[in-house]
C-alpha positions, 0 to 999 in steps of 0.5 A: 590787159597786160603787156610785160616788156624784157630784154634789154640792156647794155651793148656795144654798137654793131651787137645785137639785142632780142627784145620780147613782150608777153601778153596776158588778159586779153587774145593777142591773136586779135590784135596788132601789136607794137614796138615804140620807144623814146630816147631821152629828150624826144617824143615816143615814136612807133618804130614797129607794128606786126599785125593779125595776120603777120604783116610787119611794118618798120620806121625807116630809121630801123628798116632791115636791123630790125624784125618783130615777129609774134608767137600768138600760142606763146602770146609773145611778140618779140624785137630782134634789134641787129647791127645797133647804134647809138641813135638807138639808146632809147625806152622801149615799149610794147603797146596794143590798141584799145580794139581788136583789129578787125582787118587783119592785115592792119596796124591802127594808128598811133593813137588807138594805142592805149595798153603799154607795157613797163618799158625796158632800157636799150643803150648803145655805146659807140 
């Protein structure tokens, strides 16, 4: 199982950002699939998850700015991250869990995610 992370960078706040996470080894159309980050003196936190069946859910903090979407014949999940500020500056992984999920409108709770991605750099500057 592999999860490869891409798209980040450096913008100005109000810019946008299109973050994308390919997946090899494994079908992804089985599985949930999330966003996390971590900003530099905090503790990793889900701000994304998009199920099997395309149901999506968001962290309050990112709630209407941001919109994951996945592409299971591309094995793409994407981020697409708008109207950025700098409480965003943060690492940014793509995760699957350990099992395949078996009701397809679920995202597994955070701990039942075991295969991350590298992580790529988001900063925001005001």
């Amino acid at each position: 199982v592999q999860l490869q992370a891409s798209g980040g960078g450096s913008v100005q706040a109000g810019e946008s950002v299109r973050l994308s996470c390919t997946a090899s080894g494994f079908y992804v159309a089985d599985y949930a699939i999330s966003w996390f980050r971590q900003s530099p003196g905090k503790e990793r936190v889900r701000i994304s998850c998009v199920a099997r069946n395309g149901r999506t859910d968001y962290a309050d903090s990112v709630k209407g700015r941001f919109t994951i979407s996945r592409d299971n014949a591309k094995k793409t999940v994407t981020l697409q991250m708008n109207s950025l500020k700098p409480e965003d500056t943060a690492v940014y992984y793509c995760a699957a869990p350990m099992h395949r999920s078996i009701l397809t409108s679920n995202c597994p709770s955070d701990s039942d995610f075991a295969y991350w991605g590298q992580g790529t750099q988001v900063t925001v500057s005001s």
